[in-house]
NURO-36911 format. One record per residue (C-alpha): x, y, z; residue in three letters. Coordinates in nm, 4 decimals, decimal comma. Example, Ala and Ser with C-alpha at 12.3 -4.5 7.8 and 13.67 -1.06 7.14 Angstrom:
REM NURO-36911
> east  north  up  aa
> 1,2300  -0,4500  0,7800  ALA
> 1,3670  -0,1060  0,7140  SER
//
This chain:
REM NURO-36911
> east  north  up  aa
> 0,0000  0,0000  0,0000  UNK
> 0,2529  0,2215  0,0580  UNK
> 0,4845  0,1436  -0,2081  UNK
> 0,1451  0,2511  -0,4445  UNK
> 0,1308  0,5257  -0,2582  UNK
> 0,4675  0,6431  -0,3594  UNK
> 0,4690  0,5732  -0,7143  UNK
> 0,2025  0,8204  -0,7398  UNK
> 0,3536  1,0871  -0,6416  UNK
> 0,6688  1,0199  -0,7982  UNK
> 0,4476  1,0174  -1,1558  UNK
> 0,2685  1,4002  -0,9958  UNK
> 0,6191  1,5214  -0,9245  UNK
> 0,7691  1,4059  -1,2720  UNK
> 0,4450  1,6033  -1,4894  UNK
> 0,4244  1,8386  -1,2638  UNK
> 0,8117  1,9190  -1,3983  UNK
> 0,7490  1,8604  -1,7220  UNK
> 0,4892  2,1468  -1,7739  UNK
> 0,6627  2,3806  -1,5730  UNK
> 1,0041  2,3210  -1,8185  UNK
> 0,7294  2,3724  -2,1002  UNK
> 0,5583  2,6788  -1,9922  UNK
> 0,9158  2,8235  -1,9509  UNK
> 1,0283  2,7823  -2,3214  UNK
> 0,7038  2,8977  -2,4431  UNK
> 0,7724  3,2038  -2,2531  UNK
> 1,1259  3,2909  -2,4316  UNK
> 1,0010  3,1853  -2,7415  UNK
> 0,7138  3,5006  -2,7840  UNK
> 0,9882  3,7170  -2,5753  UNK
> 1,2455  3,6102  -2,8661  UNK
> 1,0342  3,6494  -3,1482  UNK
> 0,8963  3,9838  -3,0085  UNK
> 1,3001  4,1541  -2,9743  UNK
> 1,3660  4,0357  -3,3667  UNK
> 1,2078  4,3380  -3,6017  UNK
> 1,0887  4,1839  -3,9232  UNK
> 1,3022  4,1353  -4,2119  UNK
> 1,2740  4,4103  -4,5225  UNK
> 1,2094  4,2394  -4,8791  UNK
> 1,4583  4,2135  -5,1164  UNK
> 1,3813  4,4271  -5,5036  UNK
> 1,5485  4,4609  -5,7872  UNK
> 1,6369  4,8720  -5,7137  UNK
> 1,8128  4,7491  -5,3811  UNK
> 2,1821  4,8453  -5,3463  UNK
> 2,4139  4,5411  -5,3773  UNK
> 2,7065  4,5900  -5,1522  UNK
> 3,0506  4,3623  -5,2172  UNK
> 3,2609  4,2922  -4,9981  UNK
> 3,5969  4,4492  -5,0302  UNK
> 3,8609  4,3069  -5,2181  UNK
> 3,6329  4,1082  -5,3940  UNK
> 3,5887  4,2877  -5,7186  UNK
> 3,8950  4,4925  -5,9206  UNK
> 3,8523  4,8430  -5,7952  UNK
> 3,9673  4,9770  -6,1786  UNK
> 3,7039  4,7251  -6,2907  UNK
> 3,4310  4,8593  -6,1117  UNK
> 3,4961  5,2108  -6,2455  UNK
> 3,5066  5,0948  -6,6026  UNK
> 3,1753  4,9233  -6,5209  UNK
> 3,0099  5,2540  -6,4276  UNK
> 3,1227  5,3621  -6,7867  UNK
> 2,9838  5,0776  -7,0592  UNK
> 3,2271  5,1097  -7,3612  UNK
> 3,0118  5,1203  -7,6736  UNK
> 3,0148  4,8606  -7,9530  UNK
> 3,2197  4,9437  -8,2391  UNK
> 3,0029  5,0218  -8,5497  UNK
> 3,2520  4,9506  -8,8072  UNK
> 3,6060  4,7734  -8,8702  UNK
> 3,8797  4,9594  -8,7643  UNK
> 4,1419  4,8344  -9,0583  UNK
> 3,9399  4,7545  -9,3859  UNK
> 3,9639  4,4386  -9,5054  UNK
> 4,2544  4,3716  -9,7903  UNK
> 4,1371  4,4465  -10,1336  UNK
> 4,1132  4,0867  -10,3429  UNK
> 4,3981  4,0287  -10,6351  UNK
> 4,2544  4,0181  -10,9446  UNK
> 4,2921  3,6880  -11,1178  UNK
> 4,6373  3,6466  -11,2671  UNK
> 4,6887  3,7070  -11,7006  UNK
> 4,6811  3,4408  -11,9157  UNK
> 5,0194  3,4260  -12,0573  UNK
> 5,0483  3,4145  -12,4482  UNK
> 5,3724  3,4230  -12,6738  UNK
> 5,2946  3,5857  -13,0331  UNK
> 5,5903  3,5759  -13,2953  UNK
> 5,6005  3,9029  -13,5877  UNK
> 5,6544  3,8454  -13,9158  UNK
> 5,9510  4,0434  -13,9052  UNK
> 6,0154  4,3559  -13,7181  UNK
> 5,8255  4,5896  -13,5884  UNK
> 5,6521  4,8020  -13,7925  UNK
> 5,3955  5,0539  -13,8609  UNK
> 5,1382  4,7414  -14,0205  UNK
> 5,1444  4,5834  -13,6535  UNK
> 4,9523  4,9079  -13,4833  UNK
> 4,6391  4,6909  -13,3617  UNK
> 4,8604  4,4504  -13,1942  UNK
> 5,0965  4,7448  -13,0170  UNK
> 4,7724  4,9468  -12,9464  UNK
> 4,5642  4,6990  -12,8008  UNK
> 4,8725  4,6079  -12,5404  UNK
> 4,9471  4,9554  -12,4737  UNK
> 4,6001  5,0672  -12,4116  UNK
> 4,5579  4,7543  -12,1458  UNK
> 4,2601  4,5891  -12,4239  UNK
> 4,4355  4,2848  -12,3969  UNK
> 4,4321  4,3023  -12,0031  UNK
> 4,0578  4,3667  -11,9771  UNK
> 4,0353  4,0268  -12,1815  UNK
> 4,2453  3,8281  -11,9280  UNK
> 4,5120  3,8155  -12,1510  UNK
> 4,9015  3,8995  -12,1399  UNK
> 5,0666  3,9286  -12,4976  UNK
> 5,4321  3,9174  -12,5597  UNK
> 5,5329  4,0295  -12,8887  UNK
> 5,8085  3,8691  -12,9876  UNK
> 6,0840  3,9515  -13,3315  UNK
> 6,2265  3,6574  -13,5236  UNK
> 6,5830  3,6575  -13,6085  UNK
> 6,4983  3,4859  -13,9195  UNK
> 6,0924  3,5746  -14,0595  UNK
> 6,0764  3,2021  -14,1842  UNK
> 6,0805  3,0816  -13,8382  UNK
> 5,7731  3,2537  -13,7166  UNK
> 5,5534  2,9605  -13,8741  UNK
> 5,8039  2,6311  -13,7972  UNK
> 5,8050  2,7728  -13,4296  UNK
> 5,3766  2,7950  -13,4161  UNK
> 5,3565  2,5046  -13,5847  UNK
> 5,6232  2,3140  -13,2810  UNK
> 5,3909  2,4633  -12,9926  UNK
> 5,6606  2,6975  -12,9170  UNK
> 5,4633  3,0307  -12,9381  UNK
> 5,0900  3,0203  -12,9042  UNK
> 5,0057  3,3059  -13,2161  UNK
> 5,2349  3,3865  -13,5248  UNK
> 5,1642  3,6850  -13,7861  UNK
> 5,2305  3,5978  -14,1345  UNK
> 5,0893  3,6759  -14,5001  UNK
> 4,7697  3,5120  -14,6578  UNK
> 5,0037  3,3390  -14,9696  UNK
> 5,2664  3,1779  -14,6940  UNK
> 4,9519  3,0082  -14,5317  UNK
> 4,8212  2,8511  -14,8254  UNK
> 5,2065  2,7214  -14,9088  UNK
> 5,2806  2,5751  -14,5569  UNK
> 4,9726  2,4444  -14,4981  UNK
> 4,9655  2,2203  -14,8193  UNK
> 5,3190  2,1474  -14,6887  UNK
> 5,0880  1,9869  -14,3444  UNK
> 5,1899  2,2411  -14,1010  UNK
> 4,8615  2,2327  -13,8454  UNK
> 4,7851  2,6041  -13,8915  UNK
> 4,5457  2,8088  -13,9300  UNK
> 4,3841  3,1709  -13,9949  UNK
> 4,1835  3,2869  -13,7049  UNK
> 4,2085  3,6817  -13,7764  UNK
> 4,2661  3,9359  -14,0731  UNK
> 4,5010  4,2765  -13,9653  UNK
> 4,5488  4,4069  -14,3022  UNK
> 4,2886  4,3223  -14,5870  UNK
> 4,4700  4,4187  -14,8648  UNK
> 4,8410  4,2677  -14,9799  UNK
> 5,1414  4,4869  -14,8520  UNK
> 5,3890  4,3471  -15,0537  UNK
> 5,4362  4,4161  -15,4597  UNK
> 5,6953  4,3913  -15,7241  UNK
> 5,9355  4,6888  -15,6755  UNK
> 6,1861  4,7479  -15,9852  UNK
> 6,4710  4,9450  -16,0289  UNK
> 6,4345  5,2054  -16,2885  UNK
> 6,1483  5,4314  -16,3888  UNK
> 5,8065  5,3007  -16,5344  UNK
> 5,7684  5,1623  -16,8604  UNK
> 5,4958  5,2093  -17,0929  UNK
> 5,1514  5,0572  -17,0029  UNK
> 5,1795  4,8200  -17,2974  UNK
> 5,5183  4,7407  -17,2413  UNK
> 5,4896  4,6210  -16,8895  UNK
> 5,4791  4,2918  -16,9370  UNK
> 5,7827  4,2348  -17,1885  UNK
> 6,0011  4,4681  -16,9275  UNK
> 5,9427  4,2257  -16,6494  UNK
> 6,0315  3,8849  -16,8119  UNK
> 6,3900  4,0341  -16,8984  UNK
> 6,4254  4,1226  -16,5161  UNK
> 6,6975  3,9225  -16,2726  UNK
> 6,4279  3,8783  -15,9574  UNK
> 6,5871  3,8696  -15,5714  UNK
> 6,2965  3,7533  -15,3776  UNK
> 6,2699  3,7336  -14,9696  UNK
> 6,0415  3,4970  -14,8434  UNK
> 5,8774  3,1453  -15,0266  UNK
> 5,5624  3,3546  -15,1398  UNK
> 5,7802  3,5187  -15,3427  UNK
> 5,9534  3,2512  -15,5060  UNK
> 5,7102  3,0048  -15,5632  UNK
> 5,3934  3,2121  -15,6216  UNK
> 5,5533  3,5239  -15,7700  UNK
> 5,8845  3,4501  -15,9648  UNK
> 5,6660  3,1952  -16,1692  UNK
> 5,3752  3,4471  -16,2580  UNK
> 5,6701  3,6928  -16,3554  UNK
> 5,9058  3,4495  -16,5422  UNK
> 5,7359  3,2798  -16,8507  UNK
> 5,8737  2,9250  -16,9223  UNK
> 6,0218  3,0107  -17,2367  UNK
> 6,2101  3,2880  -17,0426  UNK
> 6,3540  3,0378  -16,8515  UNK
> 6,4709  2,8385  -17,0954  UNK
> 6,7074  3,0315  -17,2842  UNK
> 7,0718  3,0084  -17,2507  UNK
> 7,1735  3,3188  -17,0885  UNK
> 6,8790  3,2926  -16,8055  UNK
> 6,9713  3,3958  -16,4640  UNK
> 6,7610  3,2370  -16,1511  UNK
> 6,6120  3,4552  -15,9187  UNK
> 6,8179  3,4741  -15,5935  UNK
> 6,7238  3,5064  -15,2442  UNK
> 6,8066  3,8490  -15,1094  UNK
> 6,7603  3,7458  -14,7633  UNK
> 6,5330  4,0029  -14,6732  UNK
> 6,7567  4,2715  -14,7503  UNK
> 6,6279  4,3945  -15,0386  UNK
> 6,7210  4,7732  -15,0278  UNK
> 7,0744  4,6388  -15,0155  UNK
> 6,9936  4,3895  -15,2916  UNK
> 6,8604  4,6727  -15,5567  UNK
> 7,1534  4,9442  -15,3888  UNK
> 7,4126  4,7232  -15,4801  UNK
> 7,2665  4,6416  -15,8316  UNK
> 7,2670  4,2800  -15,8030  UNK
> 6,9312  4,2316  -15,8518  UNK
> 6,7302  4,4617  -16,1054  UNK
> 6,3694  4,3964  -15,9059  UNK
> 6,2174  4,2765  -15,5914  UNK
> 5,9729  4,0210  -15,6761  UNK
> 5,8270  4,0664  -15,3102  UNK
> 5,9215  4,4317  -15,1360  UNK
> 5,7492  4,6128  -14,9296  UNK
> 5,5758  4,8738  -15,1374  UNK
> 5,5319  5,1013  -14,8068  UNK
> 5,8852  5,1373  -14,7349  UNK
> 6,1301  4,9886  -14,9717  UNK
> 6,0653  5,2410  -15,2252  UNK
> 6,0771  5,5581  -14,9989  UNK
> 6,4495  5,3937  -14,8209  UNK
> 6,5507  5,3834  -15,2077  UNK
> 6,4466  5,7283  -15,3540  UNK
> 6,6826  5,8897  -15,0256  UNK
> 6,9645  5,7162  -15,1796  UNK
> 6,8941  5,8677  -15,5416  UNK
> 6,7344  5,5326  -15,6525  UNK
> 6,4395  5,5675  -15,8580  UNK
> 6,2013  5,2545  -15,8897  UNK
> 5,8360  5,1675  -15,9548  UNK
> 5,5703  4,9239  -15,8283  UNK
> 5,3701  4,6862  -15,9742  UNK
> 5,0830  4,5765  -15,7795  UNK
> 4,9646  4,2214  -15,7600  UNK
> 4,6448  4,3253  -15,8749  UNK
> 4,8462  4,4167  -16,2349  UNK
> 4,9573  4,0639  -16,2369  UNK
> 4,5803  3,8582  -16,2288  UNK
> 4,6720  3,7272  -15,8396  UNK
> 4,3519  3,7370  -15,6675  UNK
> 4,3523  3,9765  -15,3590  UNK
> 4,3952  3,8170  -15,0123  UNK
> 4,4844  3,9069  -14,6680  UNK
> 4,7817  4,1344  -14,6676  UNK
> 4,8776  4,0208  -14,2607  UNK
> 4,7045  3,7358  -14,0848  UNK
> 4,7291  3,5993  -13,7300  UNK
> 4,7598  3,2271  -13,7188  UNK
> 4,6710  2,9742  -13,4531  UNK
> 4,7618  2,6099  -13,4457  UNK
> 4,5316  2,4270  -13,6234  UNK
> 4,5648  2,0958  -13,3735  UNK
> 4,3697  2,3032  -13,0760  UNK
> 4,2331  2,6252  -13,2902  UNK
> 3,8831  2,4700  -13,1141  UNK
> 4,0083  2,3852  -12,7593  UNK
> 4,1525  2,7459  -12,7054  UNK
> 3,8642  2,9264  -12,9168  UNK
> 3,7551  3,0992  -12,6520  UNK
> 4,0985  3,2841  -12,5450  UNK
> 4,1484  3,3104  -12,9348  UNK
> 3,7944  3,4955  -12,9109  UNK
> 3,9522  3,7014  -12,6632  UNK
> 4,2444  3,7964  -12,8253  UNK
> 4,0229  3,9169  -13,1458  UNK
> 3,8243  4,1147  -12,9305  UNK
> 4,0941  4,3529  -12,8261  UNK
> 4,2028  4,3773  -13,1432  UNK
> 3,8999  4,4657  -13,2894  UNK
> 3,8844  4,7665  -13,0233  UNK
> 4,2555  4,8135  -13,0994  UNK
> 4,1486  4,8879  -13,4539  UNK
> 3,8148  5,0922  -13,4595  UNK
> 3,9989  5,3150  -13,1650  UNK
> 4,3181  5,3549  -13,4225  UNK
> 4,0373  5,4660  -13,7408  UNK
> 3,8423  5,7086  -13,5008  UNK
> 4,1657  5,8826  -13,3323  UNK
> 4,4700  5,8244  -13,5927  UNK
> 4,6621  6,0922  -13,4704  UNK
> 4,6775  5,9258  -13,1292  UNK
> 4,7282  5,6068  -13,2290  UNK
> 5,0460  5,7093  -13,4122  UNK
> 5,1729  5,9179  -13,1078  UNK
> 5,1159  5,6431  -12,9065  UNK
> 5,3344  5,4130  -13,1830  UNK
> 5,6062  5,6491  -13,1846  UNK
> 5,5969  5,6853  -12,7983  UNK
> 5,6500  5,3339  -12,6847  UNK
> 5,8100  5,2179  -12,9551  UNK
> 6,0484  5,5373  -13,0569  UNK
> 6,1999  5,3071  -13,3548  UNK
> 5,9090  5,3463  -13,5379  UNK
> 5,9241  5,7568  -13,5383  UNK
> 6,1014  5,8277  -13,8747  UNK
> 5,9570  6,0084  -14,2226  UNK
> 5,9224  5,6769  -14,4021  UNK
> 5,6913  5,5068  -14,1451  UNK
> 5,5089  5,8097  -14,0716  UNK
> 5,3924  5,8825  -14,4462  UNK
> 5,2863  5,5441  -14,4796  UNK
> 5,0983  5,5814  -14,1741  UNK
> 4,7643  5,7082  -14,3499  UNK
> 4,7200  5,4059  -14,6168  UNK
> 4,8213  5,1808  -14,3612  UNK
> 4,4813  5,2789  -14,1410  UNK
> 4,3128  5,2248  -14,4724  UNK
> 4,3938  4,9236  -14,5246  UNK
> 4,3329  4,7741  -14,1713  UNK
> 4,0371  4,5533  -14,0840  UNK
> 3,7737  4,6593  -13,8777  UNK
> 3,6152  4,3433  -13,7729  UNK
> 3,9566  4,1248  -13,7666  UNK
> 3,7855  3,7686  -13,6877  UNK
> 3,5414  3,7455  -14,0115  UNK
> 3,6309  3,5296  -14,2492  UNK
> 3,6227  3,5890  -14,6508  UNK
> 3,5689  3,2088  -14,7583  UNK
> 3,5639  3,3399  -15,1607  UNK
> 3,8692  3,5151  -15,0865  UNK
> 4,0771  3,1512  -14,9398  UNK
> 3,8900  2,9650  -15,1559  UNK
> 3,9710  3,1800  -15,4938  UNK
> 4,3318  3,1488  -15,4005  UNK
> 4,3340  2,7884  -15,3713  UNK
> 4,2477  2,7690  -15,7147  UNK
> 4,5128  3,0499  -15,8157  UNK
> 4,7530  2,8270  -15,7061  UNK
> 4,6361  2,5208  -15,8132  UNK
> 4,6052  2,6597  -16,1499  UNK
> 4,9419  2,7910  -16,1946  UNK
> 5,0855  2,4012  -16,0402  UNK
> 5,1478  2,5749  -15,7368  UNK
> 5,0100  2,3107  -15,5490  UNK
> 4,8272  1,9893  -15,6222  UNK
> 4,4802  1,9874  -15,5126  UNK
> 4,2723  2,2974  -15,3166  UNK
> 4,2189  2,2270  -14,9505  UNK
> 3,8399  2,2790  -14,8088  UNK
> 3,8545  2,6517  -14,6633  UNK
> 3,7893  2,5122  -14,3187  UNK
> 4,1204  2,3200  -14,3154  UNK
> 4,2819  2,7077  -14,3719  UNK
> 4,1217  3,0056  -14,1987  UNK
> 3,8532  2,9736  -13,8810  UNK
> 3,6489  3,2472  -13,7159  UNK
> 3,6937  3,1683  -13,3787  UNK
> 3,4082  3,3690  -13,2477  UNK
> 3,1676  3,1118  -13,4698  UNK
> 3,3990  2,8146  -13,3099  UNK
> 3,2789  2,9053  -12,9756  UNK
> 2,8881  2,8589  -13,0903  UNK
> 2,9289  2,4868  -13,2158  UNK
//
């Protein structure tokens, strides 16, 4: 009984402990929460405070100062190289003269450069080179004379016309002495000694001007190569005519010396007309490079209206870059040069090849005619196939 009695109040001491340890944390709790003021909520417009040493000082007063985008590139970019020049290698006839003015004009003036295209000109030491070295691939272009083409290509050089400079021959029969009578023409030049210069002129010419029964008499002298000297030649007396000089020049260099001569034309003679100076491609890839070739005849063709509208220039601009050219001879042949010069180099005169195949072939020149299209080409048409 009295151990029952004790439990109980050991139980009424322990709850009697446990409220009074209760009511005291209640009490600090309200007196706790009563002494903290209430927190102020945060914004976007509240001041953010770092700690020192945390943040660059210099950076923080560049940040109060925003550096402004740039609105364009300080150094401008480097201007693109224009593509390079196609490189081409074109052989003369023979030295420079006067008759090549749309070739000098059209490099001079940069026509050849807005095409794409850098020309070298280029002098043979010999003028019957020009065509061995085009047909070997060793130049890309040659200049040469309408007759030589017909005679080398029958020969199978792979060449070929693909523009007309001059439409009218240069070349004619220059003799020593003065003019005989009209009807007497013909008689004078069978008794002549001929000196001719290139093959045109001995195997086209010499036989027009020598009659076979001329050549058979006892006392007949051959015609001799001058070797393209023939002011010396007709100086010297060894020859009494050019069979074919230069009527431009040769003449003019004579009469300073006290030499009087005349000219016959071809024209005199029954050869047809043809292309006085021609610019020949080789024949094996006249189509592959049609387009440069197109090119090419497109500066000249500016090369050669410019020179008709504005002569004057054209011949100051001869004499300037090229001040061999600036003498009286080439200067009064200047005028009939322009004359003669072909406005629309690239088109083609089929009668004109075509007539002169059968010229040739006539006289025994040659054996058979070749089709025109195995002799002269319009490249610009090539390009349309």
């Amino acid at each position: 009984m009295l151990n029952a009695f004790l439990r109980g109040r050991s139980l009424l001491a322990l709850s009697l402990v446990f409220f009074l340890l209760f009511s005291f944390s209640a009490t600090y709790a309200n007196e706790e929460s009563e002494s903290v003021p209430p927190e102020t909520p945060l914004t976007l417009e509240g001041d953010i405070t770092l700690p020192e040493g945390l943040w660059p000082a210099e950076t923080q007063n560049a940040a109060d100062e925003p550096e402004e985008a740039p609105s364009m590139a300080v150094i401008p970019p480097p201007p693109l190289d224009p593509p390079p020049l196609k490189q081409l290698t074109l052989m003369l006839d023979w030295y420079l003269s006067p008759q090549h003015a749309a070739l000098v004009v059209a490099k001079e003036r940069g026509l050849f450069a807005e095409q794409g295209l850098e020309i070298e000109l280029l002098t043979p030491a010999d003028p019957s080179i020009a065509i061995k070295l085009l047909a070997a691939g060793e130049v890309d272009l040659a200049l040469t004379r309408q007759p030589l083409l017909h005679l080398h290509a029958h020969d199978g050089a792979p060449i070929a016309r693909i523009a007309t400079l001059i439409e009218t021959p240069l070349n004619a029969v220059i003799v020593a002495g003065a003019a005989p009578t009209a009807g007497a023409v013909e008689d004078t030049l069978a008794d002549l000694h001929y000196g001719f210069s290139t093959r045109e002129g001995r195997d086209v010419l010499v036989e027009q001007l020598l009659p076979r029964s001329v050549r058979q008499v006892d006392d007949f002298i051959p015609p001799e190569s001058v070797h393209f000297d023939a002011g010396d030649a007709l100086r010297s007396g060894r020859v009494d005519a050019v069979a074919d000089g230069f009527f431009h020049t040769l003449p003019q260099q004579l009469s300073s010396d006290g030499i009087v001569t005349h000219t016959v034309r071809y024209s005199e003679m029954d050869i047809p007309r043809h292309d006085g100076l021609i610019l020949l491609a080789n024949s094996d890839s006249v189509v592959r490079r049609a387009t440069t070739w197109s090119r090419v005849l497109i500066a000249l063709e500016e090369a050669s209206n410019w020179m008709i509208e504005h002569p004057e220039d054209a011949w100051t601009l001869m004499i300037t870059t090229h001040p061999v050219l600036d003498n009286p001879v080439n200067q009064g042949a200047w005028e009939d040069l322009l004359r003669r010069v072909s406005l629309s180099p690239a088109a083609l005169d089929e009668r004109r090849y075509a007539a002169f195949e059968s010229y040739l072939e006539s006289q025994g020149v040659i054996g058979g005619a070749l089709p025109v299209a195995r002799l002269a080409v319009n490249p610009h048409a090539l390009m349309d196939r």
